[in-house]
DRENTORLO-896020 format. One record per residue (C-alpha): residue in one letter; z, x, y. Coordinates in steps of 0.5 Angstrom, whole numbers, padded with zeros to 4 digits, always signed. Layout:
N
AZXY...
This chain:
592
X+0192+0167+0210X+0190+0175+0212X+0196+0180+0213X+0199+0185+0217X+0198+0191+0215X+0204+0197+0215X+0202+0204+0217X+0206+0210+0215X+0203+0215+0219X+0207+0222+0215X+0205+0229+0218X+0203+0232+0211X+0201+0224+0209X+0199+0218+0210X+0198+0210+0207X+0196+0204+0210X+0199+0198+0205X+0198+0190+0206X+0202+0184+0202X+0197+0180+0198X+0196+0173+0198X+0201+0173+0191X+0206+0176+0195X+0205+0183+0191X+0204+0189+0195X+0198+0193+0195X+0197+0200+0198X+0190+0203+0199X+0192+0210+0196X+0186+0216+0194X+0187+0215+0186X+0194+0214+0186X+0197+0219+0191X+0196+0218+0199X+0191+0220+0204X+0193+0228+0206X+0194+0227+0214X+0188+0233+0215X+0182+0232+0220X+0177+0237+0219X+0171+0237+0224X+0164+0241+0222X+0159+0240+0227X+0158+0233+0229X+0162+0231+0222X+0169+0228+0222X+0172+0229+0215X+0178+0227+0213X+0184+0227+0208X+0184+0230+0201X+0177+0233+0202X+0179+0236+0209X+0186+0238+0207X+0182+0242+0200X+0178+0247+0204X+0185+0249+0207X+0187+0257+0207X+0194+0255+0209X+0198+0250+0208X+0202+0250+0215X+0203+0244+0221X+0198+0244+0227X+0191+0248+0230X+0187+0252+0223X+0180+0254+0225X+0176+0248+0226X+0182+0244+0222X+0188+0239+0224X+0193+0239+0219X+0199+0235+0221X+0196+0232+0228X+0203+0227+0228X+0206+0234+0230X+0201+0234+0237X+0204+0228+0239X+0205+0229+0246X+0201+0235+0248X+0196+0234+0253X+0190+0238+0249X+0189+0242+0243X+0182+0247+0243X+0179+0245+0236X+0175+0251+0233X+0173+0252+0241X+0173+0244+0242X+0178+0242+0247X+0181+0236+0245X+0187+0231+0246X+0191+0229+0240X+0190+0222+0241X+0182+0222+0240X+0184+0227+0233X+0188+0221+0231X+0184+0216+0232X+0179+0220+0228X+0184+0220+0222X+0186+0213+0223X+0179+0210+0224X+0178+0214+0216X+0184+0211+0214X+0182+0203+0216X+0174+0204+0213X+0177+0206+0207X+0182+0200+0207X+0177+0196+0209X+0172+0199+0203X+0178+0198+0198X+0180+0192+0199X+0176+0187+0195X+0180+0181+0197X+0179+0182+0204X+0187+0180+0204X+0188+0186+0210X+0188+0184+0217X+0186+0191+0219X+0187+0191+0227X+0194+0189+0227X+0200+0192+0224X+0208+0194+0224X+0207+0203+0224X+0213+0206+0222X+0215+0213+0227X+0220+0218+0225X+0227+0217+0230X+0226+0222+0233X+0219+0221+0236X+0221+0221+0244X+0218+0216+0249X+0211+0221+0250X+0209+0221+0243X+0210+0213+0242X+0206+0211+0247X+0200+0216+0246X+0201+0214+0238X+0200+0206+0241X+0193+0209+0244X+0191+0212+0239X+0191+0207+0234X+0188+0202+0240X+0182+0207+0239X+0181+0206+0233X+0183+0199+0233X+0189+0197+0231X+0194+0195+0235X+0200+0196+0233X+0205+0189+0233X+0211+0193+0233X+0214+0201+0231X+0219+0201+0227X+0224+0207+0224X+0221+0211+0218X+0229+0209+0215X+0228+0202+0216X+0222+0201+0213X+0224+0205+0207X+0230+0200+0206X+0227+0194+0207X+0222+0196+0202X+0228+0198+0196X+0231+0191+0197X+0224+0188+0197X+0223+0191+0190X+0230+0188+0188X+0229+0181+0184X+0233+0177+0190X+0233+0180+0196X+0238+0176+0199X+0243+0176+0194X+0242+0184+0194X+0243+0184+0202X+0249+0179+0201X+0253+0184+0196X+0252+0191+0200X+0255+0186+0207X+0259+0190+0211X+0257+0197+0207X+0255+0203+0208X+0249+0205+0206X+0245+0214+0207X+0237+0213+0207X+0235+0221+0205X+0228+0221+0205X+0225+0229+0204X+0217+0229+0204X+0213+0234+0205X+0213+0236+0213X+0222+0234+0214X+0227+0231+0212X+0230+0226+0216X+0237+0222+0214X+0239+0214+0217X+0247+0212+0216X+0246+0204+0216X+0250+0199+0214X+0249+0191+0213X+0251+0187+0217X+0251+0180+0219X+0244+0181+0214X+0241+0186+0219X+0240+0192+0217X+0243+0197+0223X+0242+0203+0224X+0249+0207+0225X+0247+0215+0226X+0241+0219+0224X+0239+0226+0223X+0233+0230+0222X+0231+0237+0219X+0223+0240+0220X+0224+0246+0218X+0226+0244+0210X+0220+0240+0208X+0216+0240+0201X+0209+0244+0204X+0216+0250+0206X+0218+0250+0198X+0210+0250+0196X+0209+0257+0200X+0215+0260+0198X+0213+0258+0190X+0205+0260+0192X+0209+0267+0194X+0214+0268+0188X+0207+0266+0183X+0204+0272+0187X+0209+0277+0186X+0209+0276+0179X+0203+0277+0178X+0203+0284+0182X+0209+0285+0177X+0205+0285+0171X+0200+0290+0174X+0204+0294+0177X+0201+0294+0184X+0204+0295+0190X+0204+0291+0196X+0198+0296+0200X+0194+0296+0192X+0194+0288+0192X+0187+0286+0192X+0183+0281+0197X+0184+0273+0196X+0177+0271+0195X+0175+0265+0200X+0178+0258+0199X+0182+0260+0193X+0190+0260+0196X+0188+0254+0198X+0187+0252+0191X+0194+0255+0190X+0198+0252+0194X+0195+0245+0191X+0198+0248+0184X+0205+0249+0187X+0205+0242+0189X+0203+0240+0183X+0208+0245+0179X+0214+0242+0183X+0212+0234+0180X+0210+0237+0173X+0217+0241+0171X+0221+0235+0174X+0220+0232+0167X+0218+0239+0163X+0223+0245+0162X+0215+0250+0163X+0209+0249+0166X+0202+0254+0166X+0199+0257+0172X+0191+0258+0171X+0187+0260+0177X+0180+0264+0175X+0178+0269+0180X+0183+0268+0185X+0183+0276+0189X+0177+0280+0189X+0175+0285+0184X+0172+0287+0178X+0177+0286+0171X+0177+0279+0170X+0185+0280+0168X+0186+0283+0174X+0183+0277+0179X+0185+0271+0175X+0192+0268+0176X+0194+0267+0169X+0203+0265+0169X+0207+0261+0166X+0212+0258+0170X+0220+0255+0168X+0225+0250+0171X+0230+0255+0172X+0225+0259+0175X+0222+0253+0181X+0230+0252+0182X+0232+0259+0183X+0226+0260+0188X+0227+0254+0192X+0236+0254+0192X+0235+0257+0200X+0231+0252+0202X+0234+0246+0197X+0241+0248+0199X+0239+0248+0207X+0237+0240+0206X+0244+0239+0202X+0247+0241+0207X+0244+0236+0212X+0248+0231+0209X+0254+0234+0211X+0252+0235+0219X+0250+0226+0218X+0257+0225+0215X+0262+0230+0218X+0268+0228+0222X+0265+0230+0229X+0260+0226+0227X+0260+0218+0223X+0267+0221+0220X+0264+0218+0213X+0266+0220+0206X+0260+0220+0201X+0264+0217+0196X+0266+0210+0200X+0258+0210+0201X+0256+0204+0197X+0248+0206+0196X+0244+0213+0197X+0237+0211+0197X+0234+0217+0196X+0225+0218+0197X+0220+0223+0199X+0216+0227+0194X+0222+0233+0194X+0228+0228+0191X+0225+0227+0183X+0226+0235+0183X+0232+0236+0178X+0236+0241+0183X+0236+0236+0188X+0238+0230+0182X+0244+0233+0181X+0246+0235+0187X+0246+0228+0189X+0248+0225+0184X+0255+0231+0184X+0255+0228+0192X+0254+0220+0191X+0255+0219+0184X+0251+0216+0179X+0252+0209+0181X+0251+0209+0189X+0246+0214+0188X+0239+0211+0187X+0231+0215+0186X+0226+0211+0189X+0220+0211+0184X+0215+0210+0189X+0218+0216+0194X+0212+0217+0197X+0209+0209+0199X+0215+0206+0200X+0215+0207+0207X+0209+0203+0208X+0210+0198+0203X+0216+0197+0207X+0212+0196+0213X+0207+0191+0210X+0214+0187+0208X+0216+0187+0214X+0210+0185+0218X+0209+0180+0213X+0215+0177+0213X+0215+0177+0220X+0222+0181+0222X+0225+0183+0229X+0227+0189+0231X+0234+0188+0236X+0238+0193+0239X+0244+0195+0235X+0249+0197+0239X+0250+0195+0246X+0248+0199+0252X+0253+0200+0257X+0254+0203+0263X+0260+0207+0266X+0264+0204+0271X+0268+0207+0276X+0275+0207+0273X+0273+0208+0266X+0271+0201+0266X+0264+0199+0261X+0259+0195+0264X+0253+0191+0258X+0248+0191+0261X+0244+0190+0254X+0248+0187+0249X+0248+0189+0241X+0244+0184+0238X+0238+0183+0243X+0231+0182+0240X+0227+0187+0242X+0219+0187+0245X+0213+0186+0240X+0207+0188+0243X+0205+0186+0250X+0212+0184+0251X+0218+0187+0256X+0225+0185+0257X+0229+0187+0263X+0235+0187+0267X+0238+0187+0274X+0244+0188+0277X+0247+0190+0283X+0252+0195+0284X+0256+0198+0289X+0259+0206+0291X+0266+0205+0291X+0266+0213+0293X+0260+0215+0297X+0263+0222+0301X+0259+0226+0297X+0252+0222+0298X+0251+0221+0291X+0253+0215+0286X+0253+0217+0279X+0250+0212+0273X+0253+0214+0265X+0250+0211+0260X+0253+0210+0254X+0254+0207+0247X+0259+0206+0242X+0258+0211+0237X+0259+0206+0230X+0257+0199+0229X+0261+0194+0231X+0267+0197+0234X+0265+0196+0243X+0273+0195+0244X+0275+0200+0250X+0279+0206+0244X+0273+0205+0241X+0269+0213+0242X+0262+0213+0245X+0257+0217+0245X+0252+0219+0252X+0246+0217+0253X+0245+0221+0260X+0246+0220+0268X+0243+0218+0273X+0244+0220+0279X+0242+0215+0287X+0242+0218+0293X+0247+0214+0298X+0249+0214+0305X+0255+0218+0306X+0257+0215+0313X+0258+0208+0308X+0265+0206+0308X+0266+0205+0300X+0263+0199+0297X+0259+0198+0303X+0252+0201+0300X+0248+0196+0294X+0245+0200+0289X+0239+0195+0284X+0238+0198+0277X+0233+0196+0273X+0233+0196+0266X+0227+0195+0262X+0225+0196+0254X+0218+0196+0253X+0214+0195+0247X+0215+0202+0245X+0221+0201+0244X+0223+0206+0250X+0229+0204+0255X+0226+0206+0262X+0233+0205+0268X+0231+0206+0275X+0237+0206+0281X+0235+0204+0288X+0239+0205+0294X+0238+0199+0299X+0239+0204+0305X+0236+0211+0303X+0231+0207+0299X+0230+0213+0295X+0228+0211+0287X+0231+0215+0281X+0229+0214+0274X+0230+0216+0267X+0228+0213+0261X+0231+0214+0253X+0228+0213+0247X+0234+0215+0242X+0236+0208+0242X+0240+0204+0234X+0235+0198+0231X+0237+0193+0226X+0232+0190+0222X+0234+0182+0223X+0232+0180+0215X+0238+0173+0215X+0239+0170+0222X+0248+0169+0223X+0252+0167+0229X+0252+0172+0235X+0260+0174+0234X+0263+0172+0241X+0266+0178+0242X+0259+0181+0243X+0259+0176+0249X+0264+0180+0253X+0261+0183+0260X+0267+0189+0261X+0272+0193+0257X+0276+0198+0259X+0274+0205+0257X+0280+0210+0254X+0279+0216+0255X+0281+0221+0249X+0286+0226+0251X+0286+0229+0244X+0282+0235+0242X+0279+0240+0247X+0277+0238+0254X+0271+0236+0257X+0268+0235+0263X+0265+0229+0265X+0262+0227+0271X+0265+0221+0274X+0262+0215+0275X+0264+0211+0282X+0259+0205+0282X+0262+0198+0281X+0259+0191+0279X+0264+0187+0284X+0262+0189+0292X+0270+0185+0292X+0273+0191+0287X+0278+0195+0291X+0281+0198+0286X+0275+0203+0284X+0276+0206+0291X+0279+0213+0291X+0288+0213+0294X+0286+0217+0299X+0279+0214+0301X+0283+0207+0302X+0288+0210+0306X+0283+0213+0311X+0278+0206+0311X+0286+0202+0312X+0287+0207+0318X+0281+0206+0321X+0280+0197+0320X+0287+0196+0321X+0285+0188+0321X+0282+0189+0315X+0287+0193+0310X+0286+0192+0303X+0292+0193+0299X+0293+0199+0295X+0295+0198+0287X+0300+0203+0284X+0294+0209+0282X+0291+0208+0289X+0299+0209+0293X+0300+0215+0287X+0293+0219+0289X+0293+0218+0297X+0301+0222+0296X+0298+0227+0292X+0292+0228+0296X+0297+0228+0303X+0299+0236+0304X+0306+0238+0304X+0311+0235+0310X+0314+0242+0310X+0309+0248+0308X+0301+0244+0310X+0299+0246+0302X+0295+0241+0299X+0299+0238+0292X+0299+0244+0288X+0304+0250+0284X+0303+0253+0291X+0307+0248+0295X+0314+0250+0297X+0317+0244+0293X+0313+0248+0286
């Protein structure tokens, strides 16, 4: 049987994985470490990975002369100008991927690889735009792409994959928390999960670009420089030229320096013929390096990253503590360094705490597994829509299995402005801000508003309104509002949606099932404003109309007169001006 193939497709780089025929997973690295994501283009040639990334001078994301390093970056930009080629992101991927499947295919000797179909892993935060030029791309280099599925997700699947029973493992962390803390080379990006009913659910992420290895390199590659200028004497106006080719070389050490004093207290920096000048002495780089060194070079940046964990967990946001988490799934190239160890380890403990042996794979390995197994992705909290008087309508509900390729699901439904005097019916979006908890205390979390046209000389709940609601195989949520009268359509779509990774089927719960709850709104803490929902589900729900709006639609259809519920009779007197002075309800009114 031929396998899918998982493709981690990372900024700085990227492995393509496939399980074999022995359900062993199996990866097409270049000599035990991933493919650099570097695409150089000489001439008509396209050359790409290590042999790109080596020709380096520089070591930062985008656009260098005639060299893409990090073309994930580009994602969602119409063109990039290569060396004077104007290009467009999609092709400069294609053209990497293209080289990582002829590797594959030149690797894998068993021919156990189906290299045109495959589970590919996208960070959380890559918006609508990006997924869908990512899918392009990988079409042109023709693959395509079965399902996307979160960096995080991956990795975690992956780590219980590797555990002698995976089904055992997943039953003892039921209902536990879990941090996937994945730092490599381009960002760091943390995903608060927690198993449930076997799934792997997504509760909150967060992610940080500015704190990734290639930053820890150039500030090594700086500290290494000015020891050497140290030694000399030399000011910064009496440094000699760097000789051509040569910093790149550096920085390849730097990175080398960080995996080598993981495990030793010292390691020997040697680089002939670095600067330009006559004295051999003075032109070789020639510098002994220590661990406390690398840390105290790194603290800035490493405490920068640290403090990630606390913005994920802090009360506005999960309200977690880090020590009821019952696994810390540390991976990337960056976490094996000692400094970041121990911080971990003094945050989590040594129990919860778990390094990833395979940091820099696990993400594809865990695609592949995924795409072996065959696992579906589901909506992990439901999508629900604001109400007029803070009621919670699903439109989505948590649990729903999400489209793979070629495949959408929509909903419809027909709503009605119970308050159409300004013209506007008004659409919020919003989710419940943890897992399980969709009780109307529950806090929530806003997707955003959309806002329809209608005809103000309606009478209340008169103006239907069809929203449509679409997740499509990118996994973007499109909404689009459309007035029966005005006819004019408004969209909005989101692509910051929660997934779980449906790894042992369980019975829906039915309180998963109910339609609508009543929304609490927090008075504690400071005010906010919100924009006021006024659309309806039910053309018969008289109680969502404004007291003062019900009272001049009663005057004006005395045989039709609706009944006022006590909400509706208090707003229509607050909004009658006073008997006495004619000031509306207020300080000023003569009654104070």
């Amino acid at each position: 049987m031929v396998q899918r193939i998982g493709i981690d497709f990372g900024t700085t780089n990227s492995l393509i994985s496939v399980v074999t025929r022995e359900s062993k997973i199996s990866s097409f690295d270049d000599t035990g470490r991933p493919h650099p994501s570097v695409v150089r283009y000489e001439g008509d040639r396209v050359i790409c990975g290590r042999s790109a990334r080596d020709k380096l001078e520089n070591r930062v994301i985008g656009v260098l002369g005639n060299t893409v390093r990090g073309p994930k970056k580009l994602l969602g930009k119409e063109h990039v100008n290569v060396d004077g080629r104007v290009m467009t992101p999609v092709g400069v991927i294609a053209d990497y991927i293209k080289h990582l499947i002829e590797h594959a295919r030149a690797s894998d000797e068993e021919q156990v690889a189906d290299l045109t179909r495959a589970v590919v892993t996208i960070p959380v935060a890559l918006d609508g735009r990006g997924r869908q030029d990512l899918r392009e791309a990988l079409l042109q280099a023709g693959v395509h792409v079965d399902t996307f599925v979160h960096e995080p997700l991956a990795a975690l699947y992956g780590y219980f994959k590797d555990l002698d029973n995976t089904h055992d493992a997943l039953s003892f962390y039921e209902d536990r928390m879990i941090l996937v803390f994945d730092w490599g080379g381009g960002t760091l990006d943390l995903t608060l999960c927690k198993v449930v009913n076997g799934a792997l659910v997504q509760i909150l992420n967060r992610g940080n670009n500015s704190v990734g290895g290639d930053y820890l390199d150039d500030a090594i590659l700086s500290y290494v420089t000015d020891q050497h200028a140290a030694k000399f004497g030399w000011t910064a106006e009496e440094k000699l030229s760097v000789n051509p080719g040569m910093r790149a070389q550096l920085l390849t050490q730097c990175e080398r320096v960080k995996i080598t004093l993981s495990t030793l207290e010292k390691t020997h920096i040697f680089l002939p013929d670095y600067y330009q000048g006559e004295s051999a002495e003075e032109t070789e780089i020639d510098i002994w390096l220590t661990r406390y060194e690398l840390e105290k070079v790194c603290t800035r940046l490493i405490n920068q990253g640290i403090n990630e964990i606390d913005a994920l967990l802090a009360p506005d946001k999960a309200d977690v503590d880090p020590q009821t988490l019952s696994l810390c799934l540390a991976t990337g190239g960056l976490v094996n360094m000692p400094l970041i160890k121990s911080k971990l380890t003094e945050i989590f403990g040594v129990s919860a705490l778990h390094i990833s042996e395979k940091g820099d794979r696990i993400i594809s390995e865990g695609a592949a597994w995924i795409a072996h197994d065959n696992l579906q992705l589901a909506l992990a909290k439901p999508f629900e829509l604001v109400e007029a008087r803070n009621s919670l309508l699903t439109i989505i509900h948590e649990g729903t299995r999400l489209p793979v390729r070629g495949e959408s699901i929509q909903k419809k439904q027909s709503m009605y402005c119970s308050d159409p005097r300004d013209g506007k019916a008004i659409f919020t979006f919003k989710r419940p801000q943890m897992v399980q908890k969709s009780a109307a205390a529950d806090p929530r979390t806003t997707y955003g508003s959309l806002v329809v046209e209608v005809n103000p000389a309606f009478p209340p709940l008169g103006e239907r309104i069809e929203l449509t609601v679409t997740i499509d195989d990118d996994l973007i949520l499109h909404t689009r509002a459309i007035a029966n009268d005005r006819k004019d359509t408004v969209e909005i779509q989101f692509y910051d949606l929660e997934f779980s990774l449906v790894v042992n089927e369980q019975p829906a719960d039915a309180e998963q099932k109910k339609n609508r709850v009543n929304l609490r709104i927090d008075t504690k803490g400071p005010k906010q404003l919100v924009v006021q929902a006024n659309v309806t589900n039910d053309c018969e729900r008289w109680d969502t109309v404004p007291g003062e709006l019900l009272k001049a639609y009663n005057d004006q259809h005395i045989y039709l007169r609706k009944q006022f519920t006590p909400l509706q009779k208090e707003e229509d007197v607050r909004y009658q001006p006073c008997s006495n002075c004619g000031a509306q309800w207020s300080e000023k009114c003569c009654r104070g």
